[in-house]
MOPAC internal coordinates of N, CA, C and O (Angstrom, degrees):
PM7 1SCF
backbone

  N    0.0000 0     0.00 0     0.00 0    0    0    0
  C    1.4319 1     0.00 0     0.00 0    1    0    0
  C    1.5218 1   109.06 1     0.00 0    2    1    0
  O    1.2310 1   116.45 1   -47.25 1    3    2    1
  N    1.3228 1   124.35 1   132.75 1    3    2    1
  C    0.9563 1   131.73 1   153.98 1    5    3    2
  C    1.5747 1   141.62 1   -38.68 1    6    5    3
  O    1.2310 1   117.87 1   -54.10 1    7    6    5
  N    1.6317 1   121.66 1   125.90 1    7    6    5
  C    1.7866 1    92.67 1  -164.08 1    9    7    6
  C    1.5272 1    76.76 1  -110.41 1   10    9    7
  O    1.2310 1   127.65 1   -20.76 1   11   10    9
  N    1.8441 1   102.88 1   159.24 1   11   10    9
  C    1.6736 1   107.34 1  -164.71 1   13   11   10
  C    1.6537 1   107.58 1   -74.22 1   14   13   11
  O    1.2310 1   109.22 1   -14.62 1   15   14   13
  N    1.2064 1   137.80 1   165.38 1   15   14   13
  C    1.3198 1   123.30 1  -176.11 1   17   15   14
  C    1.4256 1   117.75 1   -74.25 1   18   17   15
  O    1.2310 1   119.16 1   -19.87 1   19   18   17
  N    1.4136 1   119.21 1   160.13 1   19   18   17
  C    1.5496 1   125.65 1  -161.91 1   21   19   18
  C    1.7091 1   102.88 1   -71.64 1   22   21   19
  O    1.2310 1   112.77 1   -34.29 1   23   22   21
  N    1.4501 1   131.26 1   145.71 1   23   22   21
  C    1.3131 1   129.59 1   166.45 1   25   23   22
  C    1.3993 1   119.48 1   -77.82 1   26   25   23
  O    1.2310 1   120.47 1   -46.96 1   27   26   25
  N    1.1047 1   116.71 1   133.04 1   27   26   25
  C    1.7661 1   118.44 1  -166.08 1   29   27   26
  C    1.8636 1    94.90 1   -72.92 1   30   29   27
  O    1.2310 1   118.63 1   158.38 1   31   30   29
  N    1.4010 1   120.22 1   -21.62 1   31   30   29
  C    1.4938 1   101.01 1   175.92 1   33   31   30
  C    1.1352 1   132.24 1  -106.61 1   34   33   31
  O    1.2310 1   131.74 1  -159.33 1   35   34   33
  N    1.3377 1    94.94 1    20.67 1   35   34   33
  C    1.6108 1   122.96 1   153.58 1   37   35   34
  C    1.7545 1   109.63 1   -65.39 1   38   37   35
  O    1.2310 1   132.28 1   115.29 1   39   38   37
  N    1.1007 1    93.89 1   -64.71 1   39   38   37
  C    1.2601 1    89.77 1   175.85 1   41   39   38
  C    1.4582 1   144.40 1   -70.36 1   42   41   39
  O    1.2310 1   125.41 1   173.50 1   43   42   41
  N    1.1598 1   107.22 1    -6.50 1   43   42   41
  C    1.3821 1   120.33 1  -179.55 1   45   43   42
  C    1.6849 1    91.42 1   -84.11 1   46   45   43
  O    1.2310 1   122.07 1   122.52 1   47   46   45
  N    1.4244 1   113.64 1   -57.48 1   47   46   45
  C    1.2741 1   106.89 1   177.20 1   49   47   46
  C    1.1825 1   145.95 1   -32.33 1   50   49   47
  O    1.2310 1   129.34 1   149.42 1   51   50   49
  N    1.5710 1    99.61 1   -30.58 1   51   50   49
  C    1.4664 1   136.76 1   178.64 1   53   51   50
  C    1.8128 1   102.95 1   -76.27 1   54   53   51
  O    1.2310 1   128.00 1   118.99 1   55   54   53
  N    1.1511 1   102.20 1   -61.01 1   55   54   53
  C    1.6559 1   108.79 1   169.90 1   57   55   54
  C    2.0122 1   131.19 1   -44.38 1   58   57   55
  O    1.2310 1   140.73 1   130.30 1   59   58   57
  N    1.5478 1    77.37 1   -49.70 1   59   58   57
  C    1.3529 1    94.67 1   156.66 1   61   59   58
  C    1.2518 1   131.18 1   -25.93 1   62   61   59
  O    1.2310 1   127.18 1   117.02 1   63   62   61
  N    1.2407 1   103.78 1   -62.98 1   63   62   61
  C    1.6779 1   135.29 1  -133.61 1   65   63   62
  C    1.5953 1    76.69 1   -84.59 1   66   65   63
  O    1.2310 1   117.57 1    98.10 1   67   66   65
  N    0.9872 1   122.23 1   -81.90 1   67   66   65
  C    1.7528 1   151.91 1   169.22 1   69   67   66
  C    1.3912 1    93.04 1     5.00 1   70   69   67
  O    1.2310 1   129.31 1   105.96 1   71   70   69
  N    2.1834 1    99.67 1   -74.04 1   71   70   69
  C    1.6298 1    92.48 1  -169.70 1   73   71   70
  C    1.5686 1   128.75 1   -58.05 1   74   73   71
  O    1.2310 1   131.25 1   170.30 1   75   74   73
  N    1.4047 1    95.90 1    -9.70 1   75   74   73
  C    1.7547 1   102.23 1  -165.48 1   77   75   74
  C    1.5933 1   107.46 1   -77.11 1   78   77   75
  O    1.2310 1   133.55 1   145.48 1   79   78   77
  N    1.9637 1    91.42 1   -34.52 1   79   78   77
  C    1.1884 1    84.00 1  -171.22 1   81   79   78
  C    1.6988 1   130.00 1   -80.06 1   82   81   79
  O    1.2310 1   129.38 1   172.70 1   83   82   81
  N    1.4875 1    99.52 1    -7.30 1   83   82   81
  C    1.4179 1   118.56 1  -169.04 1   85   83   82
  C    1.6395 1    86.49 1   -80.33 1   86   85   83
  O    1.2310 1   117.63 1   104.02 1   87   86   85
  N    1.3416 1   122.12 1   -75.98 1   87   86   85
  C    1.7995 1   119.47 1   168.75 1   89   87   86
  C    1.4014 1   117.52 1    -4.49 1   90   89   87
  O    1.2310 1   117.72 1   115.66 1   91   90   89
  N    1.2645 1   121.94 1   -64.34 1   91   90   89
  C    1.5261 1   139.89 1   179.20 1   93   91   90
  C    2.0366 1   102.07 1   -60.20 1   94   93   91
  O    1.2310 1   129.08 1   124.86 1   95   94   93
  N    0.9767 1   100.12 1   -55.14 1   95   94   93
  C    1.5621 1   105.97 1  -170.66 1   97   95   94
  C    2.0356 1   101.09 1   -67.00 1   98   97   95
  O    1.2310 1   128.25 1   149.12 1   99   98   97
  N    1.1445 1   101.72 1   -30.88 1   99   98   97
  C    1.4871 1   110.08 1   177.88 1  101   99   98
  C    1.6879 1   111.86 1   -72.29 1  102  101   99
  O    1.2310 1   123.92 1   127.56 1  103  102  101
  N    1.8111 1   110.09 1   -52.44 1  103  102  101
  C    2.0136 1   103.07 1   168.90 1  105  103  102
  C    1.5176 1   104.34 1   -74.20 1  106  105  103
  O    1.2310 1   110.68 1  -177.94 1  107  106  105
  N    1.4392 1   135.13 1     2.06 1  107  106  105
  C    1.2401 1   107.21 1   168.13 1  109  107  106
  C    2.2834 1   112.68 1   -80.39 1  110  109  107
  O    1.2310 1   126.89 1   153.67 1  111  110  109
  N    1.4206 1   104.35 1   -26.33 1  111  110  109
  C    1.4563 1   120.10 1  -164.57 1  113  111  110
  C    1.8664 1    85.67 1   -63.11 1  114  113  111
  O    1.2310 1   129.90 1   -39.05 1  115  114  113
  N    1.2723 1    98.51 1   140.95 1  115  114  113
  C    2.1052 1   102.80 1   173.15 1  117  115  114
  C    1.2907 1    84.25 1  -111.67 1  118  117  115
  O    1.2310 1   141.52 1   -16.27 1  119  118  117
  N    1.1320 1    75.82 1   163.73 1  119  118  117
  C    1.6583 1   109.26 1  -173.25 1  121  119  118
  C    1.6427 1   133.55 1   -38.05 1  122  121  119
  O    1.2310 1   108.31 1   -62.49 1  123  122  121
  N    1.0304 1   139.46 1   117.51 1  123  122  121
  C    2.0957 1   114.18 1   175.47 1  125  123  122
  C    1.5396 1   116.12 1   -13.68 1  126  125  123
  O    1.2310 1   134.24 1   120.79 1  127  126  125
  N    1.6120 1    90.06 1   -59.21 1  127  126  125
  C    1.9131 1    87.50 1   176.97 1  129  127  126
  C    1.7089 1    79.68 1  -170.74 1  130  129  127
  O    1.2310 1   134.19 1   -30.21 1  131  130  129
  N    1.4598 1    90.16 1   149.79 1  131  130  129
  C    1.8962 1   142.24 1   175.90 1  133  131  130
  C    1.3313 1    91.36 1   143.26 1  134  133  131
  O    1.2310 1   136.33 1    20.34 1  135  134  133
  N    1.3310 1    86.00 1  -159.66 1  135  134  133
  C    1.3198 1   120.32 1  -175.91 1  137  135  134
  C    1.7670 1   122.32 1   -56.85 1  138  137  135
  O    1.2310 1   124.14 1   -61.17 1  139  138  137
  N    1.3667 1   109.66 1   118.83 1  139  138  137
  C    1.0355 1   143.31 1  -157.08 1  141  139  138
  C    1.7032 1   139.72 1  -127.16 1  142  141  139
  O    1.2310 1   122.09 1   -86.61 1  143  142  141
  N    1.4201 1   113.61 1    93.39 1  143  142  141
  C    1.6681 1   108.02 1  -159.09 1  145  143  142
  C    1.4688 1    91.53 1   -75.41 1  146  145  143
  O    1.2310 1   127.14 1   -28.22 1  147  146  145
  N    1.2825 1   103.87 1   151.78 1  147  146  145
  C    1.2674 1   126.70 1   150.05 1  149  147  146
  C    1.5774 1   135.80 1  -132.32 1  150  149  147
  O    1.2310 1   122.67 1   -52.98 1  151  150  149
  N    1.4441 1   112.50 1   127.02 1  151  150  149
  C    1.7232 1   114.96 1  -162.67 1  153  151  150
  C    1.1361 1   104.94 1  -143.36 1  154  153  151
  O    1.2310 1   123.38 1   -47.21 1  155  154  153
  N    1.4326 1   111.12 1   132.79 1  155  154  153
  C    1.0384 1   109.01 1  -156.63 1  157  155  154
  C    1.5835 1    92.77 1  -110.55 1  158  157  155
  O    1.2310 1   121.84 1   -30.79 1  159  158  157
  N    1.8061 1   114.08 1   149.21 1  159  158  157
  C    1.0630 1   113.20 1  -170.67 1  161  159  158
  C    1.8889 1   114.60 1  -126.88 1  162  161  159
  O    1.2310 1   128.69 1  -178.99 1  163  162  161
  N    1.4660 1   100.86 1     1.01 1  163  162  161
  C    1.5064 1   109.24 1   173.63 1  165  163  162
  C    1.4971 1   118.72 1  -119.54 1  166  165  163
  O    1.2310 1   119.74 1   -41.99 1  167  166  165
  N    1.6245 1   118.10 1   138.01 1  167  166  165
  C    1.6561 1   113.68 1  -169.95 1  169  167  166
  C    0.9935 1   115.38 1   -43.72 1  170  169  167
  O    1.2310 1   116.94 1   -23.06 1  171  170  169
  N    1.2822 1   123.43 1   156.94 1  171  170  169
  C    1.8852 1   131.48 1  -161.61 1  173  171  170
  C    1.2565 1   105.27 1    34.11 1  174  173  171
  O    1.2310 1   106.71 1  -144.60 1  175  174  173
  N    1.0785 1   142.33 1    35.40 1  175  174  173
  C    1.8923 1   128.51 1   153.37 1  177  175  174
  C    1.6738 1    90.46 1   -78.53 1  178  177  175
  O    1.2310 1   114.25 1   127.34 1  179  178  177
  N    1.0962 1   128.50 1   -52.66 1  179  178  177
  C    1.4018 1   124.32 1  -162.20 1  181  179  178
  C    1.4908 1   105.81 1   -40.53 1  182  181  179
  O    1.2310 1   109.35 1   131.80 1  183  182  181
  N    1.3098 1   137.57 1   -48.20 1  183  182  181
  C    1.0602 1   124.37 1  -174.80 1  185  183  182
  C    1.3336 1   116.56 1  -118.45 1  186  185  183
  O    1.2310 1   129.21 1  -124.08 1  187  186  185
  N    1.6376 1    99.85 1    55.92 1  187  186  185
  C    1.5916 1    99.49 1   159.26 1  189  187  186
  C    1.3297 1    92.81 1  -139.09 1  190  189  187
  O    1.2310 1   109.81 1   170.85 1  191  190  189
  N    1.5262 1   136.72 1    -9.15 1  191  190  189
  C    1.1987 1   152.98 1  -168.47 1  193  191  190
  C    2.0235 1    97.65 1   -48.53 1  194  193  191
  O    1.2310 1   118.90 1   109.45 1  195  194  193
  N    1.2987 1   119.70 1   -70.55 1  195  194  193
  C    1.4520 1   125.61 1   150.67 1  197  195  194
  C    1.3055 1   121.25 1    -5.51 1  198  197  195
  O    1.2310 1   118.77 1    72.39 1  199  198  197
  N    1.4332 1   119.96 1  -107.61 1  199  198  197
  C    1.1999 1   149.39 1  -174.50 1  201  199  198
  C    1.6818 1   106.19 1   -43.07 1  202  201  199
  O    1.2310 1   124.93 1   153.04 1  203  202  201
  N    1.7897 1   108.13 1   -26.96 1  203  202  201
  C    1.7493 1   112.21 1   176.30 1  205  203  202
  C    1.8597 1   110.79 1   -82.38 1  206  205  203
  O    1.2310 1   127.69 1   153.24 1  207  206  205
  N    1.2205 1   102.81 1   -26.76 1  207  206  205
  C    1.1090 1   124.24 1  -154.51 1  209  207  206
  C    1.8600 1   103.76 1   -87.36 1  210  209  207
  O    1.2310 1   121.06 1   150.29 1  211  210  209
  N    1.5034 1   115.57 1   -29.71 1  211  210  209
  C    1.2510 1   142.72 1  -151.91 1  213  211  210
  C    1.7356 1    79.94 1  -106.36 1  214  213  211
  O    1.2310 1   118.54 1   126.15 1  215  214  213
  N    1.5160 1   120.39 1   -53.85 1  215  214  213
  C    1.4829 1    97.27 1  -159.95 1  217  215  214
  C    1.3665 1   107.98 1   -92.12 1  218  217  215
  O    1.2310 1   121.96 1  -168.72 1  219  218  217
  N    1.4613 1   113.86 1    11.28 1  219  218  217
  C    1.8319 1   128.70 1   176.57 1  221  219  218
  C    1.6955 1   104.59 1   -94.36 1  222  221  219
  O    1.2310 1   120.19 1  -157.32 1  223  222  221
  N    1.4262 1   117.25 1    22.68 1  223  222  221
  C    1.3057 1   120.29 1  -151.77 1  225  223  222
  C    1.5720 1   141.37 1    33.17 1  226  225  223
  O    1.2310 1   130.88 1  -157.83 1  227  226  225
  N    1.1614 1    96.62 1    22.17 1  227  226  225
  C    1.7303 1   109.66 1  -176.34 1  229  227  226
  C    1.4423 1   102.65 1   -66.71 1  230  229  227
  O    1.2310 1   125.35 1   -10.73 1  231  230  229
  N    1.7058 1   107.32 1   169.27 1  231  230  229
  C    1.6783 1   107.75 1   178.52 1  233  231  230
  C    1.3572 1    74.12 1  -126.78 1  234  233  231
  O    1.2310 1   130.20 1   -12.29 1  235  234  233
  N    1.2010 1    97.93 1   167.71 1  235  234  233
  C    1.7058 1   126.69 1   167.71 1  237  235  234
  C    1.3070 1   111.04 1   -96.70 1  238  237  235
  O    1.2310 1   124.20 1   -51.08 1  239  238  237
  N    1.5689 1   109.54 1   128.92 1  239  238  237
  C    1.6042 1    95.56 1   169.96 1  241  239  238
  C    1.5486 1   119.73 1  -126.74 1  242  241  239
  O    1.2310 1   129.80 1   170.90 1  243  242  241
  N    1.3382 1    98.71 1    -9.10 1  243  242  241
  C    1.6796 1   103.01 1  -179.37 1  245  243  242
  C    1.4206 1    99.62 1   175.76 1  246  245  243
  O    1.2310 1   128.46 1    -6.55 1  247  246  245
  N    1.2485 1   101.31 1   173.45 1  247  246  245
  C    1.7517 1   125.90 1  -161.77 1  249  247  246
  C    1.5453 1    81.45 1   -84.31 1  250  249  247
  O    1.2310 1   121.50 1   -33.08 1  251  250  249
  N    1.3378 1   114.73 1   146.92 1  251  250  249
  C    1.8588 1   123.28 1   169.27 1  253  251  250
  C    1.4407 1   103.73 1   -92.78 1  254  253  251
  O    1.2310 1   135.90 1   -20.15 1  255  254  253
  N    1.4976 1    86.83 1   159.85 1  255  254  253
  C    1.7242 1    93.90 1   176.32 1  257  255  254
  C    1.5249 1   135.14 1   -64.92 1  258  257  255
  O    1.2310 1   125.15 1  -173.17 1  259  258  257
  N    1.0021 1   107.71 1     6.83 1  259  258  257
  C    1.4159 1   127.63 1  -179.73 1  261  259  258
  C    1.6661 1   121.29 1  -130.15 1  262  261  259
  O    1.2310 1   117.08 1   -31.95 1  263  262  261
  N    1.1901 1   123.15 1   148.05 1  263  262  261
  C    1.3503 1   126.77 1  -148.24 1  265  263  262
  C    0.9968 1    92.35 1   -66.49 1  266  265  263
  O    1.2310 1   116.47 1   -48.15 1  267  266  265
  N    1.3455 1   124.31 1   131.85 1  267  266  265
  C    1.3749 1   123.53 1   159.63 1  269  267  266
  C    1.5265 1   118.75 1   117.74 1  270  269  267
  O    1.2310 1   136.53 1   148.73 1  271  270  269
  N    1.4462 1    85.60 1   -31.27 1  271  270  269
  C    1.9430 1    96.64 1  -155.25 1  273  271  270
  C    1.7110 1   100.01 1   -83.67 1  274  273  271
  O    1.2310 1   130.79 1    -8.96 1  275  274  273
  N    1.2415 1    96.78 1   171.04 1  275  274  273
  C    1.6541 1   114.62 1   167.36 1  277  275  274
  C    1.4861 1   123.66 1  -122.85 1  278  277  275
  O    1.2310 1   125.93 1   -20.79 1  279  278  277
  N    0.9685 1   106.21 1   159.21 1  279  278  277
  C    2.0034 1    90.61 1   174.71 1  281  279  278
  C    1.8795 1    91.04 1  -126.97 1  282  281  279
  O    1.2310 1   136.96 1   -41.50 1  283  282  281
  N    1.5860 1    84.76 1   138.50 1  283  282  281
  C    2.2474 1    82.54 1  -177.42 1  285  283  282
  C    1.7040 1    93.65 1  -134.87 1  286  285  283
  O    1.2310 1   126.44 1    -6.71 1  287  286  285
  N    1.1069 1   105.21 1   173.29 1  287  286  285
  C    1.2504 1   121.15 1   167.03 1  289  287  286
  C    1.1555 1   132.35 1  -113.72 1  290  289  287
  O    1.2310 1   111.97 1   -82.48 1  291  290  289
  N    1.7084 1   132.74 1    97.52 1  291  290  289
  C    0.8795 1   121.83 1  -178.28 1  293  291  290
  C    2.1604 1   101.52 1  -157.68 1  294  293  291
  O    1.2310 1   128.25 1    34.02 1  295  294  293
  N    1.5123 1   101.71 1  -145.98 1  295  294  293
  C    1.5978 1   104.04 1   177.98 1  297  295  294
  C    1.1612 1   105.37 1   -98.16 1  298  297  295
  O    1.2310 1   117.66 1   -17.71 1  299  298  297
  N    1.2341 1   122.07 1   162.29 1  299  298  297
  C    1.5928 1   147.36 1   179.02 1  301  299  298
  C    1.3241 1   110.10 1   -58.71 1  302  301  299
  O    1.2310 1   133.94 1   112.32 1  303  302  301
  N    1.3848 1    90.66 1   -67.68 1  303  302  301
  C    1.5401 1   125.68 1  -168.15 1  305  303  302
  C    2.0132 1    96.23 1   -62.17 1  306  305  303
  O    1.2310 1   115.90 1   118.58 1  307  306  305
  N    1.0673 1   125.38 1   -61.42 1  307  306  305
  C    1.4712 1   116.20 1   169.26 1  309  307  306
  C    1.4062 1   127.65 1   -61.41 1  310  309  307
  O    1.2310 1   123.44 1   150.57 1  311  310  309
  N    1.0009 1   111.00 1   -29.43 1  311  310  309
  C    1.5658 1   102.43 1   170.87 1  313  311  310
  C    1.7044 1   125.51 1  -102.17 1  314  313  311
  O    1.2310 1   122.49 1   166.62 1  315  314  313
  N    1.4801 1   112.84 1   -13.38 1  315  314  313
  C    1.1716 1   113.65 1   150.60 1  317  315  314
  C    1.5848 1   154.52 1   -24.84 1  318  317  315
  O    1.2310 1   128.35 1   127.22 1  319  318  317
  N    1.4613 1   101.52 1   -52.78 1  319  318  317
  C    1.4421 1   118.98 1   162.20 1  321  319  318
  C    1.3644 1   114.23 1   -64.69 1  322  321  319
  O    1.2310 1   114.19 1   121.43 1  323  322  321
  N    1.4141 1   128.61 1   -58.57 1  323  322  321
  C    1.5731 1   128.88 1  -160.12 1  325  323  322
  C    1.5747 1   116.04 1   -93.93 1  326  325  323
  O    1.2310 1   122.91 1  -176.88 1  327  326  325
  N    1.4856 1   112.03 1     3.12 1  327  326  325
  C    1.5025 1   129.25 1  -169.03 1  329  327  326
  C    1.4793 1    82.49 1  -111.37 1  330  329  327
  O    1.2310 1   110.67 1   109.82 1  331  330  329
  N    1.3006 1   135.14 1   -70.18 1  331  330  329
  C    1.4471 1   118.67 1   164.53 1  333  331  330
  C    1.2625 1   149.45 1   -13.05 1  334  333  331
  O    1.2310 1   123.64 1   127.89 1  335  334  333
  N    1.2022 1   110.62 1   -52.11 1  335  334  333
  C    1.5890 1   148.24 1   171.91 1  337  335  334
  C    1.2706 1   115.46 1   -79.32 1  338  337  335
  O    1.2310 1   129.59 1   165.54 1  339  338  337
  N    1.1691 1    99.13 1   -14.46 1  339  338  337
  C    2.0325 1   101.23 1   177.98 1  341  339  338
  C    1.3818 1    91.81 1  -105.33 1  342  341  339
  O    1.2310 1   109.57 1   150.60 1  343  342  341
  N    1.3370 1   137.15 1   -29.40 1  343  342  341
  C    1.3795 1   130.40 1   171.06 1  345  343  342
  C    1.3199 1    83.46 1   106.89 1  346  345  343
  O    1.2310 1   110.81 1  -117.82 1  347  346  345
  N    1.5170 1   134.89 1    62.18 1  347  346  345
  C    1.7735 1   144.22 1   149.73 1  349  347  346
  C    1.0617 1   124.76 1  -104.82 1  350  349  347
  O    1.2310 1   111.49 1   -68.51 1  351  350  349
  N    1.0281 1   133.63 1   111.49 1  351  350  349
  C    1.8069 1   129.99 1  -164.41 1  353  351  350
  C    1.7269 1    97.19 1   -80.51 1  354  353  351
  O    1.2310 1   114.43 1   -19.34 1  355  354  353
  N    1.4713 1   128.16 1   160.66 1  355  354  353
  C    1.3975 1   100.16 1   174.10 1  357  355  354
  C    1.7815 1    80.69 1  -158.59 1  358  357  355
  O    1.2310 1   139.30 1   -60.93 1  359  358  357
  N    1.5826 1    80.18 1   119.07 1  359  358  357
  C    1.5079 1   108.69 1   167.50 1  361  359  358
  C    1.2707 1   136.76 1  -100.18 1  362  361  359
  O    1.2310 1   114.72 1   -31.40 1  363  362  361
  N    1.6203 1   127.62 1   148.60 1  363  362  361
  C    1.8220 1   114.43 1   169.25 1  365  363  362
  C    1.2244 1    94.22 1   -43.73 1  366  365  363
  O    1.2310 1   124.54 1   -24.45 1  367  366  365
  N    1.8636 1   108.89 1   155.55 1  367  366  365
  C    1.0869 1   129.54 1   170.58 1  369  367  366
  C    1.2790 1   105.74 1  -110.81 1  370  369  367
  O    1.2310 1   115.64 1   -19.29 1  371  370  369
  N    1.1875 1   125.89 1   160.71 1  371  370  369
  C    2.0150 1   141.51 1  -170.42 1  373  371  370
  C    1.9194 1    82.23 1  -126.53 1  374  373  371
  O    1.2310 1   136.29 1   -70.05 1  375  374  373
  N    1.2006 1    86.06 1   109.95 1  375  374  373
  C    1.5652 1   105.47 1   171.99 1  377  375  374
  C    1.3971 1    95.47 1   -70.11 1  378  377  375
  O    1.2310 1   107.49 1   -14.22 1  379  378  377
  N    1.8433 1   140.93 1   165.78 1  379  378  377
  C    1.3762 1   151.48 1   151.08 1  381  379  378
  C    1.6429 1    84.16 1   -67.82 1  382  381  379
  O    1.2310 1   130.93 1   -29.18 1  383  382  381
  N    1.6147 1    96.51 1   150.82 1  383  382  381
  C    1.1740 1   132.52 1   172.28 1  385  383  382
  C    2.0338 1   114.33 1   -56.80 1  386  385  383
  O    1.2310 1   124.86 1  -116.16 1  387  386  385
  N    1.2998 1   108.28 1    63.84 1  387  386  385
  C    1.6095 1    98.41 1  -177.20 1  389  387  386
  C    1.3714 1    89.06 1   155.56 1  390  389  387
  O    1.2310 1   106.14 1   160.23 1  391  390  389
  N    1.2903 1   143.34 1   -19.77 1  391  390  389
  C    1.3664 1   147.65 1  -127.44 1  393  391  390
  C    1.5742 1    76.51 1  -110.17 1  394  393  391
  O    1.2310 1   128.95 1   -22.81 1  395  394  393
  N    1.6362 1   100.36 1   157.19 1  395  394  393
  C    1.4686 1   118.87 1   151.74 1  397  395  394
  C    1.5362 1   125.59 1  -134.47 1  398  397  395
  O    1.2310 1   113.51 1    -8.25 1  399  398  397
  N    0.8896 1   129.89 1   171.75 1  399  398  397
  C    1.5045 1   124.50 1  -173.49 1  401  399  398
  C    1.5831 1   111.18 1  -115.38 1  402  401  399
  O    1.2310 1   121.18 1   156.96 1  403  402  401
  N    1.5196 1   115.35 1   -23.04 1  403  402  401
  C    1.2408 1   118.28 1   172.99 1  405  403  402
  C    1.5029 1   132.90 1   -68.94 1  406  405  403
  O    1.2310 1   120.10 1   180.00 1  407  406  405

């Protein structure tokens, strides 16, 4: 039996979907280096989040908007690995309105 032919806006839809989702996956990635949330999402990450963050050369600059979290300043690429591994998710940070990171 014959299957009926595919709809071309099926597929675009499909394409669609893709770019949105790559967009979304792109504002979640923070920055190479500034300012940088970090939240930790596995037991005891909370208090190694600091001391990982400190020996990745990050500075601290304020409590994050979310319970728990911090926002620091530093590189991607250095704090990535050991913020991972402690079970720390690490997101762009939204500086307060006046704030600087430098």
């Amino acid at each position: 039996m014959d299957q009926p032919p595919r709809r071309p806006d099926r597929l675009i839809w499909i394409q669609l979907a893709g770019v949105a989702a790559a967009f979304a996956l792109l504002a979640a990635l923070p920055p190479a280096h500034g300012p940088i949330l970090l939240v930790p999402v596995k037991a005891g990450a909370r208090g190694q989040m600091v001391p990982l963050a400190l020996a990745a050369g990050a500075r601290i600059l304020a409590p994050g908007r979310l319970p728990a979290s911090i926002t620091v300043y530093g590189e991607r690429a250095r704090l990535a690995g050991p913020m991972l591994a402690a079970g720390v998710l690490i997101l762009p940070a939204v500086l307060p309105c006046g704030a600087t990171a430098a």
